[in-house]
ZAMARGU-4260 file (C-alpha; in steps of 0.2 Angstrom, whole numbers, plus 5000, padded with zeros to 4 digits):
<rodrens>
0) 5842/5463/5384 | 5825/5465/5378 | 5809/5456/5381 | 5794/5453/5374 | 5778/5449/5382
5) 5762/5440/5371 | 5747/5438/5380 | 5734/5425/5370 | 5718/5422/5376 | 5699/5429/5370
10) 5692/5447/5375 | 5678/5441/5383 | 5687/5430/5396 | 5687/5437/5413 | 5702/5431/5418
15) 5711/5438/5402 | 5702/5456/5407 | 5711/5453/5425 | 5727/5449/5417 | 5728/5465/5404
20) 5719/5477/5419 | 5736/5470/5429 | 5747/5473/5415 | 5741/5490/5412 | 5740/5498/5429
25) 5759/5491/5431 | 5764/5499/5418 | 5771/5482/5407 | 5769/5484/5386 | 5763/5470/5378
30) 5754/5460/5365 | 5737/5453/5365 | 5733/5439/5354 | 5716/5433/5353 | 5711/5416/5348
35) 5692/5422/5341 | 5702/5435/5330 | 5719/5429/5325 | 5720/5409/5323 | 5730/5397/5332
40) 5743/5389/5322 | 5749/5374/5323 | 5768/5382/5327 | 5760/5393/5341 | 5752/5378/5350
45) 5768/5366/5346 | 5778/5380/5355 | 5764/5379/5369 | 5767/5362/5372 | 5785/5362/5373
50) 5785/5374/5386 | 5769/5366/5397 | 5764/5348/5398 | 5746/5343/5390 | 5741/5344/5407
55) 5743/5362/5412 | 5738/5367/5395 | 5721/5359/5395 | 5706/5370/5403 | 5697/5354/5410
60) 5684/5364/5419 | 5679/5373/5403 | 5663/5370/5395 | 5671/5367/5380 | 5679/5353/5389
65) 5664/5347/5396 | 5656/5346/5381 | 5669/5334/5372 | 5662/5317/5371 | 5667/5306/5384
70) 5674/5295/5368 | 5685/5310/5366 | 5690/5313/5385 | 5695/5293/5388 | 5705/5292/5374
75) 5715/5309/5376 | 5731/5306/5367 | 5742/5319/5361 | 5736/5318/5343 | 5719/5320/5348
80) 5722/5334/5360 | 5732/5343/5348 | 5718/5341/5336 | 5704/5346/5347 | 5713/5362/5354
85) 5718/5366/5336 | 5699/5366/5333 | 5694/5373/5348 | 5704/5385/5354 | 5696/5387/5373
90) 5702/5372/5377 | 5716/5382/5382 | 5719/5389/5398 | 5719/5408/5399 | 5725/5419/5398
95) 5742/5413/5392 | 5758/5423/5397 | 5771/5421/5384 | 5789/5432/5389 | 5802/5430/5375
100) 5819/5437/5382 | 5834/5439/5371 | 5853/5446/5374 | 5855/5460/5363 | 5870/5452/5358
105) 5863/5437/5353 | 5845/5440/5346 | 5845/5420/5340 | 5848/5414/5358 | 5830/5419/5366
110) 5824/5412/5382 | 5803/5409/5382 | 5794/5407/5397 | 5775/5401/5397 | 5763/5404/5412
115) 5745/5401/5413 | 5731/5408/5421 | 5731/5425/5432 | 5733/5428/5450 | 5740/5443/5456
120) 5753/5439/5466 | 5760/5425/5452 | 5760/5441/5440 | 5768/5453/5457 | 5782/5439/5456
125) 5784/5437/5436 | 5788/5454/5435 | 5796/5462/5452 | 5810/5474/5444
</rodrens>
């Protein structure tokens, strides 16, 4: 089996430093993918969505949220959110904790798992050998 972990988020985000600070003192390899360096696709945030609902994926208490106009933040259909996370990319949550897994067998048959945010112990528990 192998796995493979993507962490997307921006540098400068504490909660993205607590998250790799985590990672590397527990010893788990990965990739960090950030949205001011590498762009956000419109494939990477489809597969976003599919795993997370709109609701969990939107950072409401961000500044960039807060400064959508209220047009924007009463009418948030799909489209539009799509659209504006697309153009803003801190609309996200963060960090973002993408683990692919994959029989060895089967490398076409992969099992992807989205979390989001960090805490400690949600980390502790994603990755208790």
């Amino acid at each position: 089996m192998t796995t493979n972990i993507t962490l997307y988020g921006i540098n400068n985000c504490d909660t993205v430093k607590k998250s790799i600070k985590w990672l590397i003192a527990n010893q788990i390899p990965y990739e960090f993918y950030d949205f001011k360096k590498q762009p956000l696709t419109e494939a990477l945030l489809t597969r976003f969505v599919q795993l997370n609902d709109w609701d969990t994926l939107l950072n409401k208490r961000s500044t960039t949220y807060r400064n959508l106009s209220d047009d924007i933040k009463n009418n948030l259909t799909v489209e539009v959110a799509f659209a504006q996370v697309m153009a803003q990319p801190t609309l996200l949550k963060r960090p973002l904790l993408l683990i692919q897994t994959s029989k060895l067998s089967d490398e076409n048959t992969k099992e992807e798992q989205l979390f989001l945010g960090f805490k400690a112990e949600m980390y502790q528990r994603i990755f208790q050998k």
